[in-house]
MARLUMLUM-760027 format. One record per residue (C-alpha): chain; x, y, z; residue in three letters. Coordinates in Angstrom, 3 decimals, m for minus. Each point is the difference from the previous one (the first is absolute). Example, Ala and Ser with C-alpha at 12.3 -4.5 7.8 and 13.67 -1.06 7.14 Angstrom:
2
{ch->A	x->12.300	y->m4.500	z->7.800	aa->ALA}
{ch->A	x->1.370	y->3.440	z->m0.660	aa->SER}
This chain:
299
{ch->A	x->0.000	y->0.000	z->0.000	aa->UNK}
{ch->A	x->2.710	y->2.177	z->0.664	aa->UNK}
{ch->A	x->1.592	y->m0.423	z->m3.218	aa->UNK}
{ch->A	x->m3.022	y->0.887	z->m1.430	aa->UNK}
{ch->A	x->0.115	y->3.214	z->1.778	aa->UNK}
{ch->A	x->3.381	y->0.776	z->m0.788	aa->UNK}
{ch->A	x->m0.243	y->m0.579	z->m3.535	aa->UNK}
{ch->A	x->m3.379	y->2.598	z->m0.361	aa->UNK}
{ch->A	x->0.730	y->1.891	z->2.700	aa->UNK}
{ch->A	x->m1.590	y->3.129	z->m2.438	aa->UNK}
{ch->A	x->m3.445	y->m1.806	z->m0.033	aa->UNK}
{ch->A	x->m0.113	y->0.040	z->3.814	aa->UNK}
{ch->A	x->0.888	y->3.024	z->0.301	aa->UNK}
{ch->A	x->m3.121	y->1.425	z->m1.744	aa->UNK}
{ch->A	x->m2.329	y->m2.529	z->1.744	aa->UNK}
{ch->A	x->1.527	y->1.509	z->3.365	aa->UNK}
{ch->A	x->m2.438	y->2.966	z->0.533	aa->UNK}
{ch->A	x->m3.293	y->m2.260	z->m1.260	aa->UNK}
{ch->A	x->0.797	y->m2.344	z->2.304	aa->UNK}
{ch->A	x->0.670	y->2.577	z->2.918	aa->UNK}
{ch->A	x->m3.163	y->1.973	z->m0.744	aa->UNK}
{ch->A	x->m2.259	y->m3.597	z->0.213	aa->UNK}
{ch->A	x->1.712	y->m0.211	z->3.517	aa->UNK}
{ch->A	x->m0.258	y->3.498	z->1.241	aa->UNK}
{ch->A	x->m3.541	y->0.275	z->m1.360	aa->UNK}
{ch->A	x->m1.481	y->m3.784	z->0.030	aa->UNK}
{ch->A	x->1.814	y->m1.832	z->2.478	aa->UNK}
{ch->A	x->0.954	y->2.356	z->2.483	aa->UNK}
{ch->A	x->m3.579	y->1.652	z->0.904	aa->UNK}
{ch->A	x->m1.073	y->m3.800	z->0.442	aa->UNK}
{ch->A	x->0.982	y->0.376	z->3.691	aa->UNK}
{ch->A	x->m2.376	y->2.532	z->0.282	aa->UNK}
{ch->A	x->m2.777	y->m2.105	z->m0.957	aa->UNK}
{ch->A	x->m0.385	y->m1.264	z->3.706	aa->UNK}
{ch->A	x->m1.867	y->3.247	z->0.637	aa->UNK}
{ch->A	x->m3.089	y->m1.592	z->m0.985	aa->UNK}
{ch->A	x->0.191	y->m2.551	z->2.860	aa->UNK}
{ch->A	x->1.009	y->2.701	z->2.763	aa->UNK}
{ch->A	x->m1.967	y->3.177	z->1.519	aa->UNK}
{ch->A	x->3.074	y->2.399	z->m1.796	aa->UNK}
{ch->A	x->0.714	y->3.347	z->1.511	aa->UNK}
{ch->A	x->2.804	y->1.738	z->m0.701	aa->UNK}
{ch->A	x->0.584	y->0.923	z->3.070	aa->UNK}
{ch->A	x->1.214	y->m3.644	z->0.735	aa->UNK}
{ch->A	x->1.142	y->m1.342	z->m3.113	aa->UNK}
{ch->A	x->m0.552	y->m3.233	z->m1.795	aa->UNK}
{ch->A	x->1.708	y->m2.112	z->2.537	aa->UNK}
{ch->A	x->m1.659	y->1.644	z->2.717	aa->UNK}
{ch->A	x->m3.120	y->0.547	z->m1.061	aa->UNK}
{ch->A	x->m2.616	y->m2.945	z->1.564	aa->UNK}
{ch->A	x->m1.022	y->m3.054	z->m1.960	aa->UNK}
{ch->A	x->m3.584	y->m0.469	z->m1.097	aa->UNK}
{ch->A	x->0.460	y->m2.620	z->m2.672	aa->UNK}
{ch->A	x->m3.166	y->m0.278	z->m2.307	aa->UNK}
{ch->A	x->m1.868	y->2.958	z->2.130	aa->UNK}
{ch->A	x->0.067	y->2.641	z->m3.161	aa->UNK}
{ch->A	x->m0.218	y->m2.668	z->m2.456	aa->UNK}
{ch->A	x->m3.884	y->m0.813	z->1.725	aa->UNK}
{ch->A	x->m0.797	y->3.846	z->0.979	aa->UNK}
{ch->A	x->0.514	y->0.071	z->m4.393	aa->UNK}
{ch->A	x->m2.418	y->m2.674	z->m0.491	aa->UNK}
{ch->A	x->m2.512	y->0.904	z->2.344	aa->UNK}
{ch->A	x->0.166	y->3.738	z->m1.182	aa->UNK}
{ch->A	x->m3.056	y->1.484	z->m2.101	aa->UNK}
{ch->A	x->2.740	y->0.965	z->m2.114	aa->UNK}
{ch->A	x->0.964	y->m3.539	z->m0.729	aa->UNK}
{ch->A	x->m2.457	y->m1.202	z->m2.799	aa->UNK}
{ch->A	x->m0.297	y->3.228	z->m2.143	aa->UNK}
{ch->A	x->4.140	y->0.508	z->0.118	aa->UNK}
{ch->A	x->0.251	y->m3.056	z->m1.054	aa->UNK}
{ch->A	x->m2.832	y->m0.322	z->m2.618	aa->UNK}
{ch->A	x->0.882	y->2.884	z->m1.711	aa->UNK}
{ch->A	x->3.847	y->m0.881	z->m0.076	aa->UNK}
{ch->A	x->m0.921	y->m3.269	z->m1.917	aa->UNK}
{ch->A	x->m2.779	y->1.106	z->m2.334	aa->UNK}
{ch->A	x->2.599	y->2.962	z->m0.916	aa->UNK}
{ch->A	x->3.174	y->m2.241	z->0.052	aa->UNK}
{ch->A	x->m1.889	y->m2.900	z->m2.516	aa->UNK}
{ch->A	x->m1.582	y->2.665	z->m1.877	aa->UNK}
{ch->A	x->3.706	y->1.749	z->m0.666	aa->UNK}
{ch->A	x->1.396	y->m3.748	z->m1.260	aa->UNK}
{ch->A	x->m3.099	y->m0.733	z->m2.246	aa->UNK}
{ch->A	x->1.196	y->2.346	z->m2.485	aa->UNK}
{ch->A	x->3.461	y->m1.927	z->m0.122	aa->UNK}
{ch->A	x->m0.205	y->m0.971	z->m3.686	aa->UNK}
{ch->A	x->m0.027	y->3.468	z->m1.233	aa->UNK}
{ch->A	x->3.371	y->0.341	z->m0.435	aa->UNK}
{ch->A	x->0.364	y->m3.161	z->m1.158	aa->UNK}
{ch->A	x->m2.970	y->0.932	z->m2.432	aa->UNK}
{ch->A	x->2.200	y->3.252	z->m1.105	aa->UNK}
{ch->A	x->3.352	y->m1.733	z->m0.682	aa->UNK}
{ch->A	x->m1.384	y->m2.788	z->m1.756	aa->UNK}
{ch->A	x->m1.607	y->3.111	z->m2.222	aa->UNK}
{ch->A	x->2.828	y->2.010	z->m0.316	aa->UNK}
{ch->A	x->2.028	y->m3.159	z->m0.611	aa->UNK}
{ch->A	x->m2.507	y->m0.279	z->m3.689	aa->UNK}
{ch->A	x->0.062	y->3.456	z->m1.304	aa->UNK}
{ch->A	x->2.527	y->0.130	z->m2.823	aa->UNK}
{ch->A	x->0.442	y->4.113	z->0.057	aa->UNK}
{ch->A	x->3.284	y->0.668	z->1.823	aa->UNK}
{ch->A	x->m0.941	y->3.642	z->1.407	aa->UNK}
{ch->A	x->m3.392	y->m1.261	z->0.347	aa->UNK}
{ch->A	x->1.125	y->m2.094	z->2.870	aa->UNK}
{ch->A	x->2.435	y->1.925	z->1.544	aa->UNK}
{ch->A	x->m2.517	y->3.366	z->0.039	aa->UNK}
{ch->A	x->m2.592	y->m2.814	z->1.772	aa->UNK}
{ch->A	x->2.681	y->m1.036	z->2.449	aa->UNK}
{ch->A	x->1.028	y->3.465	z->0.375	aa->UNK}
{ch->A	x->m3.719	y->1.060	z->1.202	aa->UNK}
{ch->A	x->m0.886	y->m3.097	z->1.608	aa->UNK}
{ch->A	x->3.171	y->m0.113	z->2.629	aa->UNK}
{ch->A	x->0.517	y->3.711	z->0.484	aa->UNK}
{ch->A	x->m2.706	y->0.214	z->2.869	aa->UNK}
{ch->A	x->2.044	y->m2.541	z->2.083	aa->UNK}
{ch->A	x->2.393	y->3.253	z->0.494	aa->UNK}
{ch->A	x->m2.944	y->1.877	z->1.519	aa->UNK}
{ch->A	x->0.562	y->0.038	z->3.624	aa->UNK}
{ch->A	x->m3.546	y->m1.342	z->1.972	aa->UNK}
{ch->A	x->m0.489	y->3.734	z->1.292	aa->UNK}
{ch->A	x->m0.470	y->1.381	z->m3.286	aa->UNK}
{ch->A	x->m1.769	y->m2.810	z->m1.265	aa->UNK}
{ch->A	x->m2.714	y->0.800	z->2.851	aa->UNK}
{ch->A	x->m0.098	y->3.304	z->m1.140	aa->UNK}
{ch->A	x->m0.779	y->m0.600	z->m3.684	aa->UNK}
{ch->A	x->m2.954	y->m2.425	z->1.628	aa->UNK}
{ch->A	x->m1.356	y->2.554	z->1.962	aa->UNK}
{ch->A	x->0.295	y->3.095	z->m2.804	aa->UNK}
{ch->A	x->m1.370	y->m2.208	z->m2.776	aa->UNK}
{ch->A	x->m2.682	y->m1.457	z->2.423	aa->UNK}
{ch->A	x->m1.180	y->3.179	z->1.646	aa->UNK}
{ch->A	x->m3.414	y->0.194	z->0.876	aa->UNK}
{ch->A	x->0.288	y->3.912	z->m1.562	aa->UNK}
{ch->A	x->2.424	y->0.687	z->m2.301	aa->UNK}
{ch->A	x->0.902	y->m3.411	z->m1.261	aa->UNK}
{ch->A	x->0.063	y->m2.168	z->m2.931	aa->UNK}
{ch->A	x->m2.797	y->m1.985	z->1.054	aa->UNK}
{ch->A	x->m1.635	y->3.398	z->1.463	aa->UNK}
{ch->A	x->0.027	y->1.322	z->m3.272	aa->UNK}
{ch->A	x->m0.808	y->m3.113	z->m1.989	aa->UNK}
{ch->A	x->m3.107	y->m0.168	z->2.035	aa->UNK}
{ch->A	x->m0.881	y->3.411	z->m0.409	aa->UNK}
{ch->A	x->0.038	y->m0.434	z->m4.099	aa->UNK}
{ch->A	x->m2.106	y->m2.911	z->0.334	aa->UNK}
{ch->A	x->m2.642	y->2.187	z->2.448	aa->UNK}
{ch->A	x->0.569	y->m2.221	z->3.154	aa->UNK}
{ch->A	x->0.917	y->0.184	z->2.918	aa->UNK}
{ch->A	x->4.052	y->m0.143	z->1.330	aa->UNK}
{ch->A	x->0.978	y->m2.991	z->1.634	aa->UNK}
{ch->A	x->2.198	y->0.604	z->2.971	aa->UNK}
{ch->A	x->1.879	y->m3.245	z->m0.871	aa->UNK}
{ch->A	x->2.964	y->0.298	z->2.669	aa->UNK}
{ch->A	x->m3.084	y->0.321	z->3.025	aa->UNK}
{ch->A	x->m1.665	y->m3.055	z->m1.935	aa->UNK}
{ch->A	x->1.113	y->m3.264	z->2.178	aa->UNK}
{ch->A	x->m0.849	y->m1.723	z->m3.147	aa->UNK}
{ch->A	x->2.015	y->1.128	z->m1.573	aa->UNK}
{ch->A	x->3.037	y->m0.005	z->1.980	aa->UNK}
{ch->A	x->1.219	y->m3.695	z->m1.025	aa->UNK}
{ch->A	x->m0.168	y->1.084	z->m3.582	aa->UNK}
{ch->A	x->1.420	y->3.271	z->m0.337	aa->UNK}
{ch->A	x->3.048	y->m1.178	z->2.557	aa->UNK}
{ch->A	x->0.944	y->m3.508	z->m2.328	aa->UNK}
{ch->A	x->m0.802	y->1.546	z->m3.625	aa->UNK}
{ch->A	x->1.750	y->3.053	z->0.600	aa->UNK}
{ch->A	x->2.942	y->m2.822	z->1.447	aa->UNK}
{ch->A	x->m0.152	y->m1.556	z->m3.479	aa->UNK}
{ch->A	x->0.549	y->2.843	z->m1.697	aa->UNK}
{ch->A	x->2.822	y->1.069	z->1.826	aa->UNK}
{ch->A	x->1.477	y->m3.436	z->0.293	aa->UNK}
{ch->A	x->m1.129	y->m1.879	z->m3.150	aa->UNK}
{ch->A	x->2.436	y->0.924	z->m2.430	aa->UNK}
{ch->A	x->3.008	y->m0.121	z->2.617	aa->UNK}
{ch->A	x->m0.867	y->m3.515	z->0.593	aa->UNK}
{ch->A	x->m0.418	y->m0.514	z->m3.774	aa->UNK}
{ch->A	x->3.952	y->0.057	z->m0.483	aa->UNK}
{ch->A	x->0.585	y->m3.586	z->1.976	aa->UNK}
{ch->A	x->m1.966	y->m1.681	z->m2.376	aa->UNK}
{ch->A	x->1.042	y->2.032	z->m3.207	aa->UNK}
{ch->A	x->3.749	y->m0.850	z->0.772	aa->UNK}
{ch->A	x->m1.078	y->m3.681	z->0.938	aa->UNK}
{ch->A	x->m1.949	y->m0.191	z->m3.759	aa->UNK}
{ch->A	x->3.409	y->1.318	z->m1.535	aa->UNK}
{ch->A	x->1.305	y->m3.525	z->0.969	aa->UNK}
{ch->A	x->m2.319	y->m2.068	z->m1.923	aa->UNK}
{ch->A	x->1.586	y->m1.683	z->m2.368	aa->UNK}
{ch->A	x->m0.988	y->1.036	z->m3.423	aa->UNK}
{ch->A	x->0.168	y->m2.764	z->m1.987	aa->UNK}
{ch->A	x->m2.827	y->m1.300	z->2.272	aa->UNK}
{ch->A	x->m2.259	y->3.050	z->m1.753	aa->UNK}
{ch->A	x->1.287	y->m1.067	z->m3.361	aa->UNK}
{ch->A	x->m0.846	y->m3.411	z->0.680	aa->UNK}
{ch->A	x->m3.499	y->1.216	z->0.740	aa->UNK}
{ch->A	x->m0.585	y->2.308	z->m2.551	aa->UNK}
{ch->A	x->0.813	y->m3.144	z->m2.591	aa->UNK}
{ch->A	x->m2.240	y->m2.074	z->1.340	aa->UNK}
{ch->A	x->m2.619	y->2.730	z->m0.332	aa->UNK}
{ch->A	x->m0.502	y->1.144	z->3.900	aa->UNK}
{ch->A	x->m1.101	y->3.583	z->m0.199	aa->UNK}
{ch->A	x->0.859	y->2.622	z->2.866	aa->UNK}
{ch->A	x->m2.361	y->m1.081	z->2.499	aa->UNK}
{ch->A	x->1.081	y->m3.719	z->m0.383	aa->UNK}
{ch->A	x->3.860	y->1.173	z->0.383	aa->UNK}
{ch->A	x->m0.841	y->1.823	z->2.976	aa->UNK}
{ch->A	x->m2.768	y->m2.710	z->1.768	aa->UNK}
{ch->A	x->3.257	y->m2.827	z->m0.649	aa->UNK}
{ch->A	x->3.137	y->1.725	z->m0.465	aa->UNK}
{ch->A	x->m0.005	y->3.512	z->2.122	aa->UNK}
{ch->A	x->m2.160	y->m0.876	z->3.019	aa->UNK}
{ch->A	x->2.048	y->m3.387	z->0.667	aa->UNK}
{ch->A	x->2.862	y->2.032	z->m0.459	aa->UNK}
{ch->A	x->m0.956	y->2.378	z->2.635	aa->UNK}
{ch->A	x->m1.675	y->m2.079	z->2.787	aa->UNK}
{ch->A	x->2.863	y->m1.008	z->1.772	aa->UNK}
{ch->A	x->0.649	y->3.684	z->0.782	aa->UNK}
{ch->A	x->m3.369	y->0.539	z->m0.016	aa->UNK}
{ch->A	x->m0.308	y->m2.362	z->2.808	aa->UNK}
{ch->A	x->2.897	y->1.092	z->2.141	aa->UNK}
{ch->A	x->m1.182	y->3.748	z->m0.144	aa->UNK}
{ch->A	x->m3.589	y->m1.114	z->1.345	aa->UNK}
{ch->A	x->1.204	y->m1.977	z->2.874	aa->UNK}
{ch->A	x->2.408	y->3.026	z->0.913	aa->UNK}
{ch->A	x->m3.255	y->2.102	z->m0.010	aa->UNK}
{ch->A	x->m2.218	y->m2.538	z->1.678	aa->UNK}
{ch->A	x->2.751	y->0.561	z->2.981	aa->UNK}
{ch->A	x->m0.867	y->3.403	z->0.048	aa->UNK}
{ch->A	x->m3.539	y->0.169	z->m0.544	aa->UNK}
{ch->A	x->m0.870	y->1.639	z->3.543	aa->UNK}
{ch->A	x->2.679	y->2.712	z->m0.622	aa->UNK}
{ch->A	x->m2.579	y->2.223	z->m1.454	aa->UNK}
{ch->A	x->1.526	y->2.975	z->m0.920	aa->UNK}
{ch->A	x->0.115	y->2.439	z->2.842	aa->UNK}
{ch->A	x->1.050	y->3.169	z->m1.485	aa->UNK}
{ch->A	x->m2.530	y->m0.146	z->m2.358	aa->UNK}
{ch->A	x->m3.172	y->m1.437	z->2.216	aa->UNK}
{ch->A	x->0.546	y->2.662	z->2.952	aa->UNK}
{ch->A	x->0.410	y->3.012	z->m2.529	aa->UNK}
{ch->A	x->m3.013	y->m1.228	z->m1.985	aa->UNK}
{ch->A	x->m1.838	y->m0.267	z->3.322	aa->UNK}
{ch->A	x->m2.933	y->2.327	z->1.254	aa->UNK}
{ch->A	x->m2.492	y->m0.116	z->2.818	aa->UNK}
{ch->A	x->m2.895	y->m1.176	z->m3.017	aa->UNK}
{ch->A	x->2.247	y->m2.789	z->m0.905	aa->UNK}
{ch->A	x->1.888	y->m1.326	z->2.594	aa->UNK}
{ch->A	x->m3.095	y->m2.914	z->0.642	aa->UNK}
{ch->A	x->2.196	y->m1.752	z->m2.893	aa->UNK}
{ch->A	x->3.284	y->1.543	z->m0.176	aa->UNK}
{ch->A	x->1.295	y->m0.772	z->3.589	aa->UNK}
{ch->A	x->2.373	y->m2.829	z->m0.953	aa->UNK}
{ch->A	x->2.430	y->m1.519	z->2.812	aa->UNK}
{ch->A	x->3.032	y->2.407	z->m1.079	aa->UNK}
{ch->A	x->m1.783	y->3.166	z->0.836	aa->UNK}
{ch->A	x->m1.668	y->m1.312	z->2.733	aa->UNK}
{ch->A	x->3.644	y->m1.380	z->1.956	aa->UNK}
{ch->A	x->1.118	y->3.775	z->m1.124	aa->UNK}
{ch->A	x->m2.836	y->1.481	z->2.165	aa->UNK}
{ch->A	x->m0.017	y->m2.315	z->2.728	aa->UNK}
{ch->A	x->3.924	y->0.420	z->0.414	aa->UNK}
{ch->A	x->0.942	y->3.665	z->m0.756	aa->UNK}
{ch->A	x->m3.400	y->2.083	z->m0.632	aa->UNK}
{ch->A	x->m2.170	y->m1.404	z->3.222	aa->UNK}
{ch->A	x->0.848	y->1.971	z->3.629	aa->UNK}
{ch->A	x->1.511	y->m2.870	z->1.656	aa->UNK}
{ch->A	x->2.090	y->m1.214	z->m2.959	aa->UNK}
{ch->A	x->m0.750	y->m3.903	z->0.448	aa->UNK}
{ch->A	x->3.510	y->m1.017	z->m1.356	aa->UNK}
{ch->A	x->m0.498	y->m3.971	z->1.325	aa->UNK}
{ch->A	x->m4.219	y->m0.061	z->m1.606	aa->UNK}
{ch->A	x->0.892	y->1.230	z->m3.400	aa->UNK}
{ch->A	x->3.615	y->m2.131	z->m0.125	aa->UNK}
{ch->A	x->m2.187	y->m2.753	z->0.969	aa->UNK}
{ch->A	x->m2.364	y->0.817	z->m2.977	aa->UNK}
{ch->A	x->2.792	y->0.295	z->m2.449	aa->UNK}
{ch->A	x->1.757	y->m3.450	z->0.857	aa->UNK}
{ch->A	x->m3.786	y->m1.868	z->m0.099	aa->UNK}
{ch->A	x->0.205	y->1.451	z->m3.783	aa->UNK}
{ch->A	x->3.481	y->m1.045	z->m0.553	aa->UNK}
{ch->A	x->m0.819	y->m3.380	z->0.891	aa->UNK}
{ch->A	x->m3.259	y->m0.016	z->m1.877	aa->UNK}
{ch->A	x->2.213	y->0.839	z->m2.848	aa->UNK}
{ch->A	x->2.870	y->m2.258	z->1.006	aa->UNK}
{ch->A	x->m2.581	y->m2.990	z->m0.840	aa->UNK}
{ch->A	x->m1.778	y->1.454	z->m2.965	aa->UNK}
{ch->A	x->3.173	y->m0.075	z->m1.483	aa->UNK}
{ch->A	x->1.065	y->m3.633	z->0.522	aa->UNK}
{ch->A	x->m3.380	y->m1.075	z->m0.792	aa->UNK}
{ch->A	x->m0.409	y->1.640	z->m3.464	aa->UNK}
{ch->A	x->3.867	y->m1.132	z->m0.502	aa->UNK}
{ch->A	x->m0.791	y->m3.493	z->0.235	aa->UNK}
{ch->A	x->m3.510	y->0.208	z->m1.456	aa->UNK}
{ch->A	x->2.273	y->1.037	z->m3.282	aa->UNK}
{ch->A	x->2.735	y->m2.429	z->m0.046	aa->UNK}
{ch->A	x->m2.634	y->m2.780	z->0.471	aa->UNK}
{ch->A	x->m2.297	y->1.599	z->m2.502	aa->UNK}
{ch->A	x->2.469	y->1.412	z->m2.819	aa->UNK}
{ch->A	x->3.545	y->m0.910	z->1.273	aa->UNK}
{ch->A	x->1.062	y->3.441	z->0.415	aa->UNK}
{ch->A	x->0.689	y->1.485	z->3.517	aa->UNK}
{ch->A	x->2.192	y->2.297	z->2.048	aa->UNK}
{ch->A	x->1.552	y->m2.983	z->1.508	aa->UNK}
């Protein structure tokens, strides 16, 4: 092993400061995690704090709070990975068109939003979806009916927070599967094309196969992750007409710990490692749901 090391020394090196940032940042504020099972004040510490093992885990689940937190953290999170395929869908598009600049002005337009930071993105929703002086305001007001206040609507919450996602994430996500489709060997589309498959057929047996082992890896990766609703985005999107739906577990662990009086640090670290583990098992679940199903997994 060491000779290994010696001889590309370079190459460890630059995985030095990855590796130290998974420790400092991953590893590290593990120890912390025992919070949940003590009554923390920082007056006392970790180690001296008292012990109350699965106290805050039970004063969550017998909370009101409980069953809409965790309703509306599922419903959104499922809702967000239903529209998985669209980038897939794009790529497989883009990978068809024939017009050089054609593609490249679509990929251009389709991934640029991923460079919008969340803030602004939350402030395009809210100018083009004001109730006033909006798009939709003024849409409605050509058509002689009434403007819907759509970021008050709570039905419309779920919608507006995952399409608006796809926009700004579609075409970013697009560029996995483009650069996987460059790999496919050509002759296989030549082969096709003289036996007299047309472009559907060359994409339904020759791109998608091509593509699901990736496919696959990238969906249990975001199966792991499928309670991390986006915080940023849910809280800034949030309002006292909506919040019956968009009070996920993130924002709800950022009130209970920083924004409530007494600054529960043990109850909301408590609520954050029950959705770690809740992750923690999705994840190994829909891993070996895929390499039983398909072949293809993580690991």
């Amino acid at each position: 092993m060491w000779l290994r090391v010696r001889r590309n020394w370079q190459l460890y090196v630059l995985l030095f400061l990855p590796v130290l940032w998974l420790i400092v940042f991953r590893y590290a504020p593990m120890y912390g995690a025992q919070i949940a099972f003590r009554q923390y004040s920082p007056a006392f510490g970790i180690e001296g704090s008292p012990w109350v093992g699965l106290a805050n885990f039970i004063r969550f689940f017998n909370s009101p709070k409980f069953e809409p937190v965790i309703i509306n953290t599922v419903v959104l999170s499922f809702y967000s990975l239903l529209v998985f395929p669209i980038p897939i869908i794009l790529a497989l598009s883009l990978n068809q068109v024939r017009s050089r600049m054609f593609r490249n002005s679509v990929q251009m337009i389709t991934y640029a939003p991923h460079f919008i930071s969340t803030v602004v993105i939350v402030g395009m929703l809210f100018q083009f979806l004001h109730p006033r002086v909006g798009f939709t305001a003024s849409l409605a007001n050509l058509l002689g009916q009434a403007p819907p206040n759509w970021m008050g609507d709570p039905g419309a919450f779920r919608h507006i927070f995952v399409w608006s996602g796809v926009w700004q994430e579609m075409g970013f996500g697009a560029i996995i599967y483009l650069a996987v489709l460059s790999t496919v060997d050509p002759a296989l589309h030549e082969a096709a094309v003289v036996d007299g498959a047309n472009r559907l057929q060359r994409i339904r047996y020759i791109d998608i196969p091509g593509l699901l082992p990736t496919a696959m890896v990238l969906l249990v990766l975001t199966t792991g992750r499928v309670l991390e609703v986006a915080f940023e985005k849910v809280y800034l999107m949030q309002s006292p007409l909506n919040l019956g739906v968009s009070e996920v577990i993130n924002t709800y662990v950022y009130k209970v710990g920083l924004l409530s009086p007494i600054l529960d640090f043990s109850y909301s670290t408590a609520i954050g490692l029950l959705k770690g583990i809740v992750g923690l098992l999705l994840l190994i679940t829909v891993n070996h749901a895929a390499r039983r199903t398909t072949g293809n997994s993580v690991w």
